[in-house]
PLY file of the C-alpha trace (Angstrom):
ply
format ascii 1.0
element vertex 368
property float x
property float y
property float z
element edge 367
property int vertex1
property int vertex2
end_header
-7.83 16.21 14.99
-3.91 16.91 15.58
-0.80 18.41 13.68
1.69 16.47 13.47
3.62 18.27 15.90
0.84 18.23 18.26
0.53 14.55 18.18
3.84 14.20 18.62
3.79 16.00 21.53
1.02 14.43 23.26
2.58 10.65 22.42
6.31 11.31 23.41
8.21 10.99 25.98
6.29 7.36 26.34
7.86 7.25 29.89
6.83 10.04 32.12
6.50 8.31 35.36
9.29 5.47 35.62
9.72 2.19 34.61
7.28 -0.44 35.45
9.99 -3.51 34.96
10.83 -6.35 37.65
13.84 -7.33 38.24
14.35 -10.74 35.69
10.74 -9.80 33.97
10.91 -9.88 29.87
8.33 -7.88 28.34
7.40 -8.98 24.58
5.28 -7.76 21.24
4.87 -9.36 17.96
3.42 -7.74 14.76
2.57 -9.13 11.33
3.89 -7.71 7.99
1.27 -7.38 5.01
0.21 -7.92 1.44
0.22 -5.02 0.21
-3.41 -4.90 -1.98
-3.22 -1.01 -2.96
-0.98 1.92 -1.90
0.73 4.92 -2.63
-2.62 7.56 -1.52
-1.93 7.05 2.04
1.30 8.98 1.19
1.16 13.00 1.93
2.36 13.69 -1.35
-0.61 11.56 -2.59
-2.87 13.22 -1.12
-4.38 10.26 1.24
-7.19 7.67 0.63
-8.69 4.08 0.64
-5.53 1.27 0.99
-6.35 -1.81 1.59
-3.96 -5.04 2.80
-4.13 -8.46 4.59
-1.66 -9.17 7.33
0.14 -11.88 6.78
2.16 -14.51 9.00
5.76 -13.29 8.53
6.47 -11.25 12.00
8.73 -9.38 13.82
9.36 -9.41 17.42
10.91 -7.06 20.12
11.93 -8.19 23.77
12.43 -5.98 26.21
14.27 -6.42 29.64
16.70 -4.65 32.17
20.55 -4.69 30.60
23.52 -4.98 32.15
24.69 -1.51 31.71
22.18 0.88 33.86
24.31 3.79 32.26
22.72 2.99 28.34
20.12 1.69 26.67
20.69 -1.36 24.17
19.23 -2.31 21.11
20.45 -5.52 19.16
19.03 -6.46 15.95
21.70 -9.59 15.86
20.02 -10.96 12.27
20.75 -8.01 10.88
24.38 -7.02 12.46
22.85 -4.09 14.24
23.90 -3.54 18.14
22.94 -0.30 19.20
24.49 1.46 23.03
22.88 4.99 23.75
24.05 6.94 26.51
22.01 9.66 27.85
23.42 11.92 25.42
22.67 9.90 21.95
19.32 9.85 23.49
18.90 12.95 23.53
20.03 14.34 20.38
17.52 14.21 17.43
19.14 11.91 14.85
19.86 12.77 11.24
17.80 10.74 7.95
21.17 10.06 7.01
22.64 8.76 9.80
22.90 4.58 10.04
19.62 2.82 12.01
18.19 6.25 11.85
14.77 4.70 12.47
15.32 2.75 15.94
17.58 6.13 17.33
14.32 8.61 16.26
12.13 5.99 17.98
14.20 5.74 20.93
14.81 9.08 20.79
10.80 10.09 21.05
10.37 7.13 23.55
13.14 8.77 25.83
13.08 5.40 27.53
15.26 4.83 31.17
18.66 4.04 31.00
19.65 0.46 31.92
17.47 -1.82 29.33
17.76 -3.81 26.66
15.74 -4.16 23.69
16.05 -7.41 20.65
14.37 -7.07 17.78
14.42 -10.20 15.15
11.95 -10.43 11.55
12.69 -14.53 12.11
14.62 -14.47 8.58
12.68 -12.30 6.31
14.80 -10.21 4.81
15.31 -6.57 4.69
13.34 -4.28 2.31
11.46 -6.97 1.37
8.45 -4.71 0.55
6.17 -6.15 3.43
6.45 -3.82 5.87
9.28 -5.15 8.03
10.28 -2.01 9.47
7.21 -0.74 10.43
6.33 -4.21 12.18
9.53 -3.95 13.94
8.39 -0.17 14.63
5.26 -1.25 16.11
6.91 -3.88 18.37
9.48 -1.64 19.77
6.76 1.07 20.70
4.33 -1.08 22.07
7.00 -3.15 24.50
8.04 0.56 25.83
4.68 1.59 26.12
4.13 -1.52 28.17
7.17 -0.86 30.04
6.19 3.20 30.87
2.63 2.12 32.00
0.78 3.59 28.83
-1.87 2.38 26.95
-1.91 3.28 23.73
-5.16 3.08 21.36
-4.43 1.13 18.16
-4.66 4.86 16.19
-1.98 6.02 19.12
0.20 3.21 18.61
0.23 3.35 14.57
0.98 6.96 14.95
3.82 6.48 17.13
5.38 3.95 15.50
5.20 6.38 12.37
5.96 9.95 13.56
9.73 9.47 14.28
9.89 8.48 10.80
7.86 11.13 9.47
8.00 13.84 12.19
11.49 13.78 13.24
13.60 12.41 10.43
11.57 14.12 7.80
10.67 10.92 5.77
8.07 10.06 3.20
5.60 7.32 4.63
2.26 6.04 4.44
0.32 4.43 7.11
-0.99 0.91 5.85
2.29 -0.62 6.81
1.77 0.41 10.77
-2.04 0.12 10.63
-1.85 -3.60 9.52
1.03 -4.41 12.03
-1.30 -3.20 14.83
-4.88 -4.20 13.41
-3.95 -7.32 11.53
-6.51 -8.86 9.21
-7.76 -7.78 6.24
-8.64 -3.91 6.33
-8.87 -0.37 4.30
-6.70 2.04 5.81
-8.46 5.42 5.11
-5.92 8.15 5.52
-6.74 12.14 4.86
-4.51 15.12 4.75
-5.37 18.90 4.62
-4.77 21.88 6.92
-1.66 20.45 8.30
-3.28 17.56 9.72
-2.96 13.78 9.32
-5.78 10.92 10.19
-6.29 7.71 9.44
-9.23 5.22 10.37
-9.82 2.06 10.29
-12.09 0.31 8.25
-12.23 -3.89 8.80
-13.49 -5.53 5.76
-15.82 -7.98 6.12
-14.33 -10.60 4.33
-15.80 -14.61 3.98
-13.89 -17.45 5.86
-14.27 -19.53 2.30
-12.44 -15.90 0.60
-9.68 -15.92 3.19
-8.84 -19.36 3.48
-8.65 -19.57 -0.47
-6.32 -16.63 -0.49
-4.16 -17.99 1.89
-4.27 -21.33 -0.05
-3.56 -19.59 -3.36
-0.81 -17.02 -1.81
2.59 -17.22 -2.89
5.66 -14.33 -1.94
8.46 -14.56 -3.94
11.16 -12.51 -3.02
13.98 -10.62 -5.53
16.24 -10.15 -3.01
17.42 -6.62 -4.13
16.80 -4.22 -1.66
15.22 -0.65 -2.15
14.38 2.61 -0.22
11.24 3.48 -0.09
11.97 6.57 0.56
13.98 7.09 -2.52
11.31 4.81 -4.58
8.56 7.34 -3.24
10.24 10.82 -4.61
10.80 9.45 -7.78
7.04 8.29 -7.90
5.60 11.50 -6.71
7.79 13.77 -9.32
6.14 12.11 -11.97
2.83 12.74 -10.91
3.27 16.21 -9.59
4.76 16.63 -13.30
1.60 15.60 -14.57
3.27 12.36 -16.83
-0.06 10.72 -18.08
1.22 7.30 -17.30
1.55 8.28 -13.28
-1.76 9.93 -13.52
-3.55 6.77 -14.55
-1.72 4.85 -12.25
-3.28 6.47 -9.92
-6.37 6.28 -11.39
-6.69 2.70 -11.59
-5.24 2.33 -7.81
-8.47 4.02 -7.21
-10.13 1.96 -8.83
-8.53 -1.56 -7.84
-9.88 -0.72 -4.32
-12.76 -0.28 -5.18
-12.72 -3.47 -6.80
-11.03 -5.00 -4.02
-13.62 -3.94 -1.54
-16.38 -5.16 -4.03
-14.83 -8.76 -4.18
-14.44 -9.41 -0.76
-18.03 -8.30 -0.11
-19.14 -10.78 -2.50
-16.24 -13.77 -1.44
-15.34 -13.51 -5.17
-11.93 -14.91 -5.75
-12.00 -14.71 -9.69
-13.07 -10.86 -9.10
-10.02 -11.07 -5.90
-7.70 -11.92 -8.38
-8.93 -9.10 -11.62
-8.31 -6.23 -9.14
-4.91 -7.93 -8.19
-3.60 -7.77 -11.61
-5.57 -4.00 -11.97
-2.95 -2.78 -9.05
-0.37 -4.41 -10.89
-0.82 -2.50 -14.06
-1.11 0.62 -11.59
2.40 -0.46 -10.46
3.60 -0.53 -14.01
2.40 2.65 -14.57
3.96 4.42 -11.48
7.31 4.62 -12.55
9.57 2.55 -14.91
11.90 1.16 -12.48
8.64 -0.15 -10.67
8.49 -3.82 -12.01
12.13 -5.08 -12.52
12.47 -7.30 -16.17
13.06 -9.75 -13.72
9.73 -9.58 -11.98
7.77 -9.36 -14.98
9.52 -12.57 -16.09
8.80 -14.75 -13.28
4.69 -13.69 -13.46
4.71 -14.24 -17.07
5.99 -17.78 -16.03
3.85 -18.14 -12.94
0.54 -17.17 -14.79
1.21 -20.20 -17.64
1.12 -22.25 -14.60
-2.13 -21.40 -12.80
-1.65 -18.05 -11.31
-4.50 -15.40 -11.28
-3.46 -12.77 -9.70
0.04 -10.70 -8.91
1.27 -7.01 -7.40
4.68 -6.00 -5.81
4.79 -5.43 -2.48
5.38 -1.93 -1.18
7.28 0.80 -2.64
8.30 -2.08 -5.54
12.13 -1.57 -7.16
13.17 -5.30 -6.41
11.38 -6.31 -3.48
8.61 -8.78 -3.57
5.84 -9.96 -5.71
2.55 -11.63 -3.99
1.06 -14.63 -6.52
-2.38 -15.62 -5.92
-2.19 -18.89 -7.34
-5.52 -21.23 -7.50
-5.12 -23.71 -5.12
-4.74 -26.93 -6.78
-1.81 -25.03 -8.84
0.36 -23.76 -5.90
2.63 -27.12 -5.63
3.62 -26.50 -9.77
4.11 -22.75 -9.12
6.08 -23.54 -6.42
7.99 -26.46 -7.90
8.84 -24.16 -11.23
9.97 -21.44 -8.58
12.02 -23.16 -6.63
13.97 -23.79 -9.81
14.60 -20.13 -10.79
18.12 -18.45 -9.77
17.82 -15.09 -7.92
14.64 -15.60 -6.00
13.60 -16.82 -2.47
9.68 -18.09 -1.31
8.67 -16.97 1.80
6.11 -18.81 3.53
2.86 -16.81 4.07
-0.27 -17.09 5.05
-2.98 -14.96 5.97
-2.61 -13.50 9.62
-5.85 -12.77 11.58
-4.60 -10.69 14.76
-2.60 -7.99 15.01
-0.01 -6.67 17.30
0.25 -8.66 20.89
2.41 -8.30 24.10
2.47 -10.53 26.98
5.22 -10.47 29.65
7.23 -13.38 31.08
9.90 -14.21 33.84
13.06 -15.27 32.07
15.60 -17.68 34.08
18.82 -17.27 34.30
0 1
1 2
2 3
3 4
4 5
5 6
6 7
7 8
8 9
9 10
10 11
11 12
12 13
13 14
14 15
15 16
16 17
17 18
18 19
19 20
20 21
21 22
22 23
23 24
24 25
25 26
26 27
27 28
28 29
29 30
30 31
31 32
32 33
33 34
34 35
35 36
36 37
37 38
38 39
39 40
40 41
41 42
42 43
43 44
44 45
45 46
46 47
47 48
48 49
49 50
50 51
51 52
52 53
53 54
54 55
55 56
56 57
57 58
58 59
59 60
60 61
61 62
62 63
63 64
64 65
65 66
66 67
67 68
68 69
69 70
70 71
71 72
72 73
73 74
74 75
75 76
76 77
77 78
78 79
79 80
80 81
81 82
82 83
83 84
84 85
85 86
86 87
87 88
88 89
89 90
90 91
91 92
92 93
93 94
94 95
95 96
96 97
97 98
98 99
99 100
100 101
101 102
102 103
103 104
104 105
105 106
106 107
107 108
108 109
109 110
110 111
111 112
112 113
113 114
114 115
115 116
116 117
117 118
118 119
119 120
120 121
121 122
122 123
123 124
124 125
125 126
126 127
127 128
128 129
129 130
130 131
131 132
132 133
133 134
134 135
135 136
136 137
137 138
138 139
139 140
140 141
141 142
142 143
143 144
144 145
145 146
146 147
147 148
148 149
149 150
150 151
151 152
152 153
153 154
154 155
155 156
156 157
157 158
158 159
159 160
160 161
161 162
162 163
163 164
164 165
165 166
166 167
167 168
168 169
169 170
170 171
171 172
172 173
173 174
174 175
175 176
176 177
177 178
178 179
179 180
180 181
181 182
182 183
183 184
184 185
185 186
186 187
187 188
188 189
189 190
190 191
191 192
192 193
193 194
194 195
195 196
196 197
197 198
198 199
199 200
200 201
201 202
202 203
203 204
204 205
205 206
206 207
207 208
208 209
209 210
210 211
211 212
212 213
213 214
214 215
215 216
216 217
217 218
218 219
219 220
220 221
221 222
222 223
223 224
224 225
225 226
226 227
227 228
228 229
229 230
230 231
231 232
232 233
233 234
234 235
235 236
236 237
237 238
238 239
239 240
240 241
241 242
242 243
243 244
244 245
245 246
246 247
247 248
248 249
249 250
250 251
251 252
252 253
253 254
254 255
255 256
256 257
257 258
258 259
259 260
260 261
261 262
262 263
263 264
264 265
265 266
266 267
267 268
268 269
269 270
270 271
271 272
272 273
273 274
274 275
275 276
276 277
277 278
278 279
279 280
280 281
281 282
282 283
283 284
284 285
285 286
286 287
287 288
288 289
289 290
290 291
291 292
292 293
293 294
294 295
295 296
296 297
297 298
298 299
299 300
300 301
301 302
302 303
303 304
304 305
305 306
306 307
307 308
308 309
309 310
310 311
311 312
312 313
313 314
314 315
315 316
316 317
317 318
318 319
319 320
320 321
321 322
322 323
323 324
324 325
325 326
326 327
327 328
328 329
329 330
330 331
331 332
332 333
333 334
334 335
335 336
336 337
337 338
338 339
339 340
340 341
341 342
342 343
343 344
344 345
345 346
346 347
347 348
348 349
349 350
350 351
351 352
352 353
353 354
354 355
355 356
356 357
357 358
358 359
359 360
360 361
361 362
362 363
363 364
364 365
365 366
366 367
C-alpha cells in the first residue's frame, strides 16, 4: 500500500527510456464512459466504499503519433476547440487548478512525454460534463497511448491511478475512482475504494451479472442529457459541507447510497430487473437528499413524465447539477419514452448501451 505521493512517484515520468514510436506508426486507446449506479464514498471526503457502475458504449479516444514540430508536444481536442503546444518549459512547470485544460497539462505534465508528438483526443459527440465520466475516459486514453508509447505496462490498478493522480495529486482536486476504474475495467463492477493513514486503494470487484439482466438493461436504458454543464469539483464541496455539518438530509443520503448497493449487488446476483430498477430509484432519492441543487426542477419533471410512460427506474449521472439522468425503461416501453422525449425542449438522448470491455490500444501505420 502507497501514499499518494509515493505512487505518484513510482508511476511518473511514464517515459524513462525513450520513445518506442516508428516513423508514420499511430498508436491508439479507447475507453467507455459509465452509468453511474452509486457514488459519492469513493470520494476522500467520503470516506471510501462499495460503488458500483456499468460501462456503457459512449467512448472516448486518443491517437497518438510523431508531430510536425520535434520542439513541442501537441494535444488537439478539435470537438471541443482545445489545441494544446507545450514546449519543454510548459512541460515542466506544474500547472495551476485554475488554469484552462488544467487536466491534460497535469497529465502531460506527470507523463513528461518526448518532445515532437502529437496527441487527438475526441468523446465522438458526447458532450462535456455530461456526468458519465468523459474526462476520466479521455484520462485513461491519453495515459494508456503514452504508456504504450514509453514501453510500460501498466496494471489496470496502475493505469486507473494514473489517470487519476494528476487530478488529485497535482492539481489538488476532489475525485473518486469509479469513473477511471470503469474506463479501464469496463463491465459491470463495484469499485471498492478505502482511505486511512494517508493512503488510497481501490479493488476491483466484477459482478457477476446474468446475460438475460444485462441485455434487459441495455434494452430498457435510456440517457437523457440536460445539457447544462457542472463541476464536479464544485458539486462535490458543496456535498461534503453538508455532511461534515451533520444536515440530517446528507446523512441519510448517505445512508441509503449504502444501502442501494447493497441492493444493487443483491439484484444482479439474482438477474432481478424489478429489484434492478427499486435500488435505481433508492440512489435517486439518495441524490435528492445530497444537496438541493442535486436534481434540477427540470430533471424531476422529465422522470415524473418518463415513469407515466413505462419507466422503472432513474438516477443522475455523476456529480448531478444538470448533467444526465439514466432511465431504465421496460423494454416494450422504450420507443414511447423515447417518442415523448424527443418532443421535450432542452434535452438531448444519447445512445447507450451496455459496454462489456474496457480500455483497448492497438497500433496502426497511417498513410500519408
Amino acid at each position: 500500500m502507497s501514499t499518494p505521493a509515493a505512487r505518484f512517484s513510482e508511476l511518473f515520468p511514464l517515459f524513462r527510456d525513450g520513445l518506442r514510436l516508428q516513423p508514420g506508426e499511430v498508436i491508439l486507446a479507447r475507453a467507455p464512459m459509465r452509468w453511474m449506479w452509486t457514488g459519492w464514498r469513493d470520494v476522500a471526503r467520503g470516506g471510501g466504499g462499495d460503488c458500483s457502475n456499468a460501462a456503457v458504449t459512449a467512448y472516448a479516444f486518443t491517437t497518438l503519433k510523431q508531430g510536425r514540430d520535434p520542439e513541442m508536444v501537441r494535444l488537439v481536442a478539435t470537438d471541443v476547440g482545445i489545441d494544446l503546444r507545450l514546449r519543454a518549459g510548459d512541460l515542466a512547470r506544474p500547472p495551476r487548478a485554475d488554469e484552462p485544460h488544467a487536466l491534460l497539462r497535469a497529465l502531460l505534465h506527470a507523463a513528461r512525454p518526448p518532445l515532437g508528438i502529437e496527441l487527438t483526443c475526441t468523446a465522438k459527440g458526447i458532450p462535456a460534463a455530461t456526468g458519465l465520466g468523459t474526462s476520466a475516459a479521455i484520462a485513461v486514453t491519453i495515459i494508456q497511448v503514452l504508456a504504450e508509447a514509453a514501453g510500460r505496462a501498466l496494471s489496470p490498478i496502475d493505469l486507473i491511478h494514473a489517470a487519476r493522480l494528476p487530478e488529485t495529486h497535482l492539481l489538488g482536486l476532489s475525485c473518486g475512482f469509479q469513473d477511471q476504474g470503469a474506463a479501464v475495467h469496463g463491465g459491470i463492477a463495484n469499485y471498492r475504494t478505502r482511505y486511512g493513514d494517508g493512503v488510497e486503494e481501490v479493488e476491483i470487484v466484477e459482478l457477476e451479472a446474468g446475460e438475460q439482466l444485462i441485455d434487459t438493461l441495455d434494452a430498457g436504458l435510456i440517457v437523457v442529457d440536460f445539457g447544462q454543464p457542472h463541476s464536479s469539483h464544485e458539486a462535490h464541496l458543496g456535498v461534503f459541507e453538508r455532511l461534515e455539518e451533520g444536515h440530517p438530509d446528507a446523512l441519510r443520503a448517505f445512508e441509503l447510497l449504502g444501502e442501494a448497493e447493497a441492493a444493487y449487488h443483491a439484484a444482479v446476483a439474482r438477474g432481478d430487473f424489478d429489484a434492478f430498477a427499486e435500488a435505481q430509484n433508492m440512489t435517486w432519492e439518495a441524490q435528492r437528499l445530497l444537496h438541493p441543487s442535486m436534481i434540477l426542477p427540470m430533471m424531476r419533471d422529465v422522470v415524473d413524465m418518463s415513469r407515466g410512460l413505462g419507466v422503472r427506474g432513474a438516477n443522475v449521472n455523476g456529480a448531478g447539477m444538470g448533467g444526465t439522468v439514466t432511465l431504465l425503461a421496460e423494454p416494450d416501453r422504450v420507443g414511447r419514452v423515447i417518442r415523448a422525449l424527443q418532443n421535450v425542449s432542452g434535452v438531448t438522448l444519447l445512445q447507450c448501451g451496455i459496454e462489456r470491455r474496457g480500455v483497448c490500444c492497438w497500433r496502426r501505420w497511417a498513410k500519408g
